[in-house]
Residue frames as qw, qx, qy, qz and C-alpha x, y, z in Angstrom:
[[0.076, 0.765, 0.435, 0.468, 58.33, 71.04, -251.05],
 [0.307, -0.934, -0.156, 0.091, 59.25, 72.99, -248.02],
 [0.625, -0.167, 0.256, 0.719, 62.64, 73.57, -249.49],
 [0.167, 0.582, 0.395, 0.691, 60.48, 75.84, -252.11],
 [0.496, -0.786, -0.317, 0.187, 59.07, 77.65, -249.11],
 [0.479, -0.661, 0.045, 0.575, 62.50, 78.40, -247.90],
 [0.429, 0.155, 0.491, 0.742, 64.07, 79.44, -251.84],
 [0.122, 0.660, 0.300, 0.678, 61.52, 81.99, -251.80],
 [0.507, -0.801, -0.282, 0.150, 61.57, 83.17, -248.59],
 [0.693, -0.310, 0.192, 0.622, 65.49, 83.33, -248.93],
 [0.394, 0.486, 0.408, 0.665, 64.86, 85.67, -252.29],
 [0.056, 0.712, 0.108, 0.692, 64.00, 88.37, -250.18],
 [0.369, -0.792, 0.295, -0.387, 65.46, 88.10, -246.72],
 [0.461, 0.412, -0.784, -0.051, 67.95, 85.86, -245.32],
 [0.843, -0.330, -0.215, -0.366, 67.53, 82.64, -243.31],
 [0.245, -0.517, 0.752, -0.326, 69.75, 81.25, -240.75],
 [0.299, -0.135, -0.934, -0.139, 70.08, 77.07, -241.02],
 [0.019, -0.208, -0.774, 0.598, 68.23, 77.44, -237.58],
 [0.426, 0.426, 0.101, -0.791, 65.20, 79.95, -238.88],
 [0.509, 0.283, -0.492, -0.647, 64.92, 77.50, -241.72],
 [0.269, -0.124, -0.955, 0.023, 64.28, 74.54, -239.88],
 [0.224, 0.413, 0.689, -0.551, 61.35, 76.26, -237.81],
 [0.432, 0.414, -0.255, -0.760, 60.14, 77.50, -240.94],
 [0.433, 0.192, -0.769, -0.428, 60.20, 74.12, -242.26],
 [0.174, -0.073, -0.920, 0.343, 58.71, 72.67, -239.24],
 [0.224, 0.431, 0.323, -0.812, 56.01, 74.99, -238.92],
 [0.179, 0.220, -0.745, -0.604, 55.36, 74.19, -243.03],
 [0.535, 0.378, 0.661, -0.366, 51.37, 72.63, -243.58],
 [0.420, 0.449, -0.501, -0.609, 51.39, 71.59, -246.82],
 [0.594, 0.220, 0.608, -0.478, 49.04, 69.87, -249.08],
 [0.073, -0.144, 0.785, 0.598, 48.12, 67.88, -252.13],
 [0.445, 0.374, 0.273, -0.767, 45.42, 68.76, -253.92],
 [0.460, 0.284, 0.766, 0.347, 43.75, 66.82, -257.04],
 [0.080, -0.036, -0.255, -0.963, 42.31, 68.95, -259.83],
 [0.373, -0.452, -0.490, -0.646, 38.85, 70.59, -259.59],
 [0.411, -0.452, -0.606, 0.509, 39.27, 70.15, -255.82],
 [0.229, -0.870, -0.055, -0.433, 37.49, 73.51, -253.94],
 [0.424, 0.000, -0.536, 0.730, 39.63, 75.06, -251.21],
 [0.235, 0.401, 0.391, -0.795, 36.51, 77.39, -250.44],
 [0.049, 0.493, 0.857, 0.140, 33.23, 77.70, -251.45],
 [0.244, -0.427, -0.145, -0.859, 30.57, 80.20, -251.53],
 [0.724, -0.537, -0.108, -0.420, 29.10, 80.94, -248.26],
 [0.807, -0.073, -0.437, 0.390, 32.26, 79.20, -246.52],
 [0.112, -0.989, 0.058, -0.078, 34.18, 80.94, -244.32],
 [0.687, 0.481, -0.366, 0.403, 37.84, 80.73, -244.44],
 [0.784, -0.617, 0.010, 0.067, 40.47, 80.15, -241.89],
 [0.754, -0.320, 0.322, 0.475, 43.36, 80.04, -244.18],
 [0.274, 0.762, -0.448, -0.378, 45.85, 81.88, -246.95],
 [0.941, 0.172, 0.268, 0.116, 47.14, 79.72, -249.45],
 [0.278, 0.744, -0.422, -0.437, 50.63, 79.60, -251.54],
 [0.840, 0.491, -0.064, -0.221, 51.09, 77.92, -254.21],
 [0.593, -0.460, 0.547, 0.371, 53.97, 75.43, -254.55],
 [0.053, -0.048, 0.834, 0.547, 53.29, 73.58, -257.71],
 [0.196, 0.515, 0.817, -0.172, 49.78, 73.79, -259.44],
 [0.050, -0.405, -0.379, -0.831, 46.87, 76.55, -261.00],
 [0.010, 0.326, 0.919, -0.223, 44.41, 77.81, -259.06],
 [0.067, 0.452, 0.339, 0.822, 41.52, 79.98, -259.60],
 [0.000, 0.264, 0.596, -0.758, 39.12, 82.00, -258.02],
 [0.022, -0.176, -0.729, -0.661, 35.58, 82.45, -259.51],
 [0.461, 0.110, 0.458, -0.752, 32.04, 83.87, -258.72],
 [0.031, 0.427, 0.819, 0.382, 28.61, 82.01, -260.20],
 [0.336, 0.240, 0.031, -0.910, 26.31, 84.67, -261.44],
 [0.729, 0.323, 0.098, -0.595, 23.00, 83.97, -262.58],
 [0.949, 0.202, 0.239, -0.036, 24.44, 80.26, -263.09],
 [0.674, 0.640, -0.245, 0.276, 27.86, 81.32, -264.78],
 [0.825, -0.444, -0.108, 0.333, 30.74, 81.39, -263.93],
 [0.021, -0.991, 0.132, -0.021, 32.86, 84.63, -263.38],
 [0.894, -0.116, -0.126, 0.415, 36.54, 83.91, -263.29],
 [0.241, -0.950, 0.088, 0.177, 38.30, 86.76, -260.91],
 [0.471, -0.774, 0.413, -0.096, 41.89, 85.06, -260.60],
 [0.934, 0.200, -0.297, 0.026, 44.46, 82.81, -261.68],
 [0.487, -0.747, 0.451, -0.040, 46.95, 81.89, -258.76],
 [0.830, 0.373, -0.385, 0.151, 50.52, 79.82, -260.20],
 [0.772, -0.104, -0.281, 0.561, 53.47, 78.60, -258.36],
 [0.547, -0.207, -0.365, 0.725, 54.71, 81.35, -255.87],
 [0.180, -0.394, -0.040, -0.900, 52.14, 83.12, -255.82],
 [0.123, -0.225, -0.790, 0.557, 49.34, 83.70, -252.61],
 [0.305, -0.581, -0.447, -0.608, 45.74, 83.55, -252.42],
 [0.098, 0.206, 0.623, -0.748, 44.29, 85.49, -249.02],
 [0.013, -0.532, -0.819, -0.216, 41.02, 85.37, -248.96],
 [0.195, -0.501, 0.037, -0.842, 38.43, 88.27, -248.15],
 [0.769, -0.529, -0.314, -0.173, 36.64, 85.75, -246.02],
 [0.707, -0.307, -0.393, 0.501, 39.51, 85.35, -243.75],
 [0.232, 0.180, -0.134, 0.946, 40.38, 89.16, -243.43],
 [0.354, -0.288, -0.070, -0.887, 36.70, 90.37, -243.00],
 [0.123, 0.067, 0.874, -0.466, 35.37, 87.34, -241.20],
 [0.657, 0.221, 0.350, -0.630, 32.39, 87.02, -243.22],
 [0.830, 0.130, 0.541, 0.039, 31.24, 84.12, -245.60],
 [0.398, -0.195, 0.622, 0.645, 33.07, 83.80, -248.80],
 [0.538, 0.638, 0.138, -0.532, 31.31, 85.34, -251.98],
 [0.656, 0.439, -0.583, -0.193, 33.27, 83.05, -254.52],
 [0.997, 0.044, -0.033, 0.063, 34.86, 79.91, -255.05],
 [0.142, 0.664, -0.715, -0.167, 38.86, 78.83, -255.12],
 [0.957, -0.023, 0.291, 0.005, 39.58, 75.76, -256.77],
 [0.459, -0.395, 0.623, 0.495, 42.45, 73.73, -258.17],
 [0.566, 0.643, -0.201, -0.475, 42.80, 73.43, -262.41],
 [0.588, 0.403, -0.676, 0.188, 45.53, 71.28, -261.84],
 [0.861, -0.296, -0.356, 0.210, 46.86, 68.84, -259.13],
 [0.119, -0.893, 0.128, -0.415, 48.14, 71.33, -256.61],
 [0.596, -0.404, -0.470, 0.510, 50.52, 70.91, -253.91],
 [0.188, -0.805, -0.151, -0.541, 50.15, 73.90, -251.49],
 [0.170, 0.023, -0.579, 0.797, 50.92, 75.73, -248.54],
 [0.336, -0.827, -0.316, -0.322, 48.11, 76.58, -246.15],
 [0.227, 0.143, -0.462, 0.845, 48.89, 79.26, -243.54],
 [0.341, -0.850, -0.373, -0.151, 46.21, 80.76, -241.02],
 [0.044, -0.916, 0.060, -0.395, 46.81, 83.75, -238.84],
 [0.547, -0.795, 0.199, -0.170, 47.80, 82.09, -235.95],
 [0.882, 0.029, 0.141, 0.448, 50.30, 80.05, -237.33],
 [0.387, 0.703, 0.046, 0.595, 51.68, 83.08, -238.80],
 [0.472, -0.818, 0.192, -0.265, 51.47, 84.63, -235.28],
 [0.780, -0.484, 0.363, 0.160, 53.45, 81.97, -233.71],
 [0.696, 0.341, 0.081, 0.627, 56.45, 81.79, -237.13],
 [0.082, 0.774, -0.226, 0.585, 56.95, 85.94, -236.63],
 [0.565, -0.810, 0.139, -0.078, 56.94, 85.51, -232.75],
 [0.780, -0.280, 0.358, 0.430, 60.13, 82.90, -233.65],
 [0.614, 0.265, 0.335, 0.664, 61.35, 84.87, -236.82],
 [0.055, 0.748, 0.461, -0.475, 60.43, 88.37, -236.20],
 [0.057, 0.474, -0.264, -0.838, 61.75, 89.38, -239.47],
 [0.015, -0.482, -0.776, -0.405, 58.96, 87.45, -241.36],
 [0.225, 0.790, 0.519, -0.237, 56.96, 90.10, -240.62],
 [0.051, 0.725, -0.167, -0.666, 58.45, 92.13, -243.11],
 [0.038, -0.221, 0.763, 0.606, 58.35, 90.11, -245.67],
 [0.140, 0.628, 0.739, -0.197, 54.34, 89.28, -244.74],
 [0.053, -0.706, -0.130, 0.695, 54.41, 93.24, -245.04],
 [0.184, 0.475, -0.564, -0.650, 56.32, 93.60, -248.61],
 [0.233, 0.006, 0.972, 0.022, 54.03, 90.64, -249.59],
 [0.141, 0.723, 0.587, -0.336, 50.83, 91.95, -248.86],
 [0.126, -0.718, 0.079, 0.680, 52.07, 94.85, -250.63],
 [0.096, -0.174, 0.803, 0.561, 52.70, 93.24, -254.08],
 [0.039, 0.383, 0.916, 0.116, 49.66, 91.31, -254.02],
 [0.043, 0.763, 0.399, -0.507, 47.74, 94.90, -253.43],
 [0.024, -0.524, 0.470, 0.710, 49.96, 96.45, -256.16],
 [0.031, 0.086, 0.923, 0.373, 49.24, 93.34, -258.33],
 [0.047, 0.736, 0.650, -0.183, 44.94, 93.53, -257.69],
 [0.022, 0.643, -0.107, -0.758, 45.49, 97.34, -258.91],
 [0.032, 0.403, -0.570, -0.715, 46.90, 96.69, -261.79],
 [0.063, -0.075, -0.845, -0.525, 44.74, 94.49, -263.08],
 [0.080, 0.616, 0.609, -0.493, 41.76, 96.03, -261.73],
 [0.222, 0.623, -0.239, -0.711, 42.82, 99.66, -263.67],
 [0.034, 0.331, -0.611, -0.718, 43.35, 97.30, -266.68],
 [0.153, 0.534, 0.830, 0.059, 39.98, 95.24, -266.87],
 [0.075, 0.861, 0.398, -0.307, 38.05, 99.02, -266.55],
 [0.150, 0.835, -0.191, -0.494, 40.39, 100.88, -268.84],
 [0.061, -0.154, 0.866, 0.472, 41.91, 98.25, -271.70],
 [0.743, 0.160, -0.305, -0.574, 39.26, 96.77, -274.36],
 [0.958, -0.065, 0.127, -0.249, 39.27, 92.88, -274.35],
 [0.796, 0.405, -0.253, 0.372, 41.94, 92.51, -277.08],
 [0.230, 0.714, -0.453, 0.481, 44.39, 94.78, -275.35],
 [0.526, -0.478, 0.599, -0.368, 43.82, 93.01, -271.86],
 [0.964, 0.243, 0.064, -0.090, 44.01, 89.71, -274.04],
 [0.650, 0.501, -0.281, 0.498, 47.70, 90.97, -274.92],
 [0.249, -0.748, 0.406, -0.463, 48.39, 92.15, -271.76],
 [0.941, -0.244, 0.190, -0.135, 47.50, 88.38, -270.77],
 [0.842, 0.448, -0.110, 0.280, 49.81, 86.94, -273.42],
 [0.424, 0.673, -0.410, 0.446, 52.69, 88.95, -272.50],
 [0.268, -0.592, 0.574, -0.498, 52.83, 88.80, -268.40],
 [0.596, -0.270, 0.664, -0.361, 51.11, 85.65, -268.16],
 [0.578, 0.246, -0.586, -0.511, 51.64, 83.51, -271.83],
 [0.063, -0.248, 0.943, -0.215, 52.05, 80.25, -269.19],
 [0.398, 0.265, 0.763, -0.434, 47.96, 80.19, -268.69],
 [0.670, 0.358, -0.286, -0.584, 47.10, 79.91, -272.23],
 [0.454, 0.242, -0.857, 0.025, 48.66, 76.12, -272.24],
 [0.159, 0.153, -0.779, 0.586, 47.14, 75.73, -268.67],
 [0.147, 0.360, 0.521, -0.760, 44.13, 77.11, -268.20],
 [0.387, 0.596, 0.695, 0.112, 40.48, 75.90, -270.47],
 [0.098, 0.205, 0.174, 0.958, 39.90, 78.79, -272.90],
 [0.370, -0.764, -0.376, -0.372, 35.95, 79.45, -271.67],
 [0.629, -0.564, -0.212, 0.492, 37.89, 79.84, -268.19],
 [0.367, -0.240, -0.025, 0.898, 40.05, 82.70, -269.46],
 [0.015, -0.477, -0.563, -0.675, 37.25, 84.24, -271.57],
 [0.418, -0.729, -0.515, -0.169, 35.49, 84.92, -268.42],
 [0.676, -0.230, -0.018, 0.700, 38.78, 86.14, -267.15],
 [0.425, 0.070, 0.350, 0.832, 38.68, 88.64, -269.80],
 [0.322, 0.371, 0.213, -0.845, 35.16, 89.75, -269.63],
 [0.423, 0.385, -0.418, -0.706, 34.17, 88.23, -272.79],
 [0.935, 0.159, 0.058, -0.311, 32.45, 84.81, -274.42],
 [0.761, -0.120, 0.573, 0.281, 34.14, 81.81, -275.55],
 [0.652, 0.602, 0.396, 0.237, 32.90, 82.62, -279.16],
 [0.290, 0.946, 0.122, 0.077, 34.17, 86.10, -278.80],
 [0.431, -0.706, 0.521, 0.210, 37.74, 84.92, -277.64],
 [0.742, 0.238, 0.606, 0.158, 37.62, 82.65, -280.09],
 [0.572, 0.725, 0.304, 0.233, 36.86, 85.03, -283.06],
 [0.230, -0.928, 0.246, 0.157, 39.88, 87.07, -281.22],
 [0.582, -0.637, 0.476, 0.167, 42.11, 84.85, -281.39],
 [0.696, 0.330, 0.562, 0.301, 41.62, 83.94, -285.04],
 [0.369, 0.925, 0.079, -0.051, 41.85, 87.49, -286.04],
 [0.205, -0.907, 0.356, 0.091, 45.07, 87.98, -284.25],
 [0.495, -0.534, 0.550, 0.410, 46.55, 85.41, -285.59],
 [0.613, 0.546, 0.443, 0.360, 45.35, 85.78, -289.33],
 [0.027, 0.998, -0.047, 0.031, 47.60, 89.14, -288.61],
 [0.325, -0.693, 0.606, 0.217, 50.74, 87.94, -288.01]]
């Protein structure tokens, strides 16, 4: 698995053999079972997570429900807020699926840039996506209707309809089970 690491690292900066063995040495990775919690409410966090192989989500409980912020897939990275702001977690991340994972924490990260100092540009153009990415689908929950952020789902992300319970994406969407449901029967007594 730390070969995936390096294949995406390598997509956007190159690696000397030598930079990829401390990279691979430096590698903390985990297997996760589904429905496992990697945080909790009220935890605080210590670590960033990426995703090798697996689903995960992220998810408040409101008045008993469950809110569902986030779906995280292969090569993609969950940072908490707890770890940036140093205060207890206000949601959940858990697995959907059997997960294998990277965990990073700051100071590991400290000590990989001090030996690679051009990971920090790719920490940089990281952070950057994932800020770009939280935009976009911020603007489109508060300015799309359900359906249209329902097709928005379908088209960028058709992978977590096969993956991911449907009451889970409903909550995703803003909407009920019943009323994803009675979506998904219109839309497809249209085509």
């Amino acid at each position: 698995m730390e070969d995936k690491i390096i294949q995406f690292i390598k997509r956007y900066i190159d690696l000397s053999d030598a930079e990829a063995d401390i990279v691979r040495d430096s590698s903390h990775i985990e297997s996760f079972k589904k429905n496992d919690i990697l945080l909790s409410e009220g935890e605080y966090s210590k670590n960033h997570y990426f995703i090798l192989k697996g689903c995960v989500r992220t998810y408040y409980i409101i008045d008993g429900n469950e809110k569902t912020t986030e779906f995280y897939t292969e090569n993609q990275s969950i940072v908490p807020a707890s770890m940036v702001t140093k205060e207890p977690s206000e949601y959940f991340i858990s697995c959907l699926e059997d997960c294998t994972i990277a965990i990073g924490s700051e100071e590991r990260d400290l000590v990989l840039i001090e030996r690679i100092p051009k990971l920090k540009n790719l920490i940089m153009k990281s952070d950057i996506q994932v800020r770009i990415h939280n935009q976009v689908m911020f603007d489109n929950f508060k300015s799309k209707t359900p359906e249209m952020r329902y097709h928005f789902l379908l088209d960028t992300r058709p992978d977590l309809f096969n993956r991911v319970p449907l009451h889970q994406l409903a909550t995703y969407l803003g909407i009920t089970p019943v009323s994803l449901s009675r979506m998904r029967k219109r839309i497809s007594t249209k085509r």
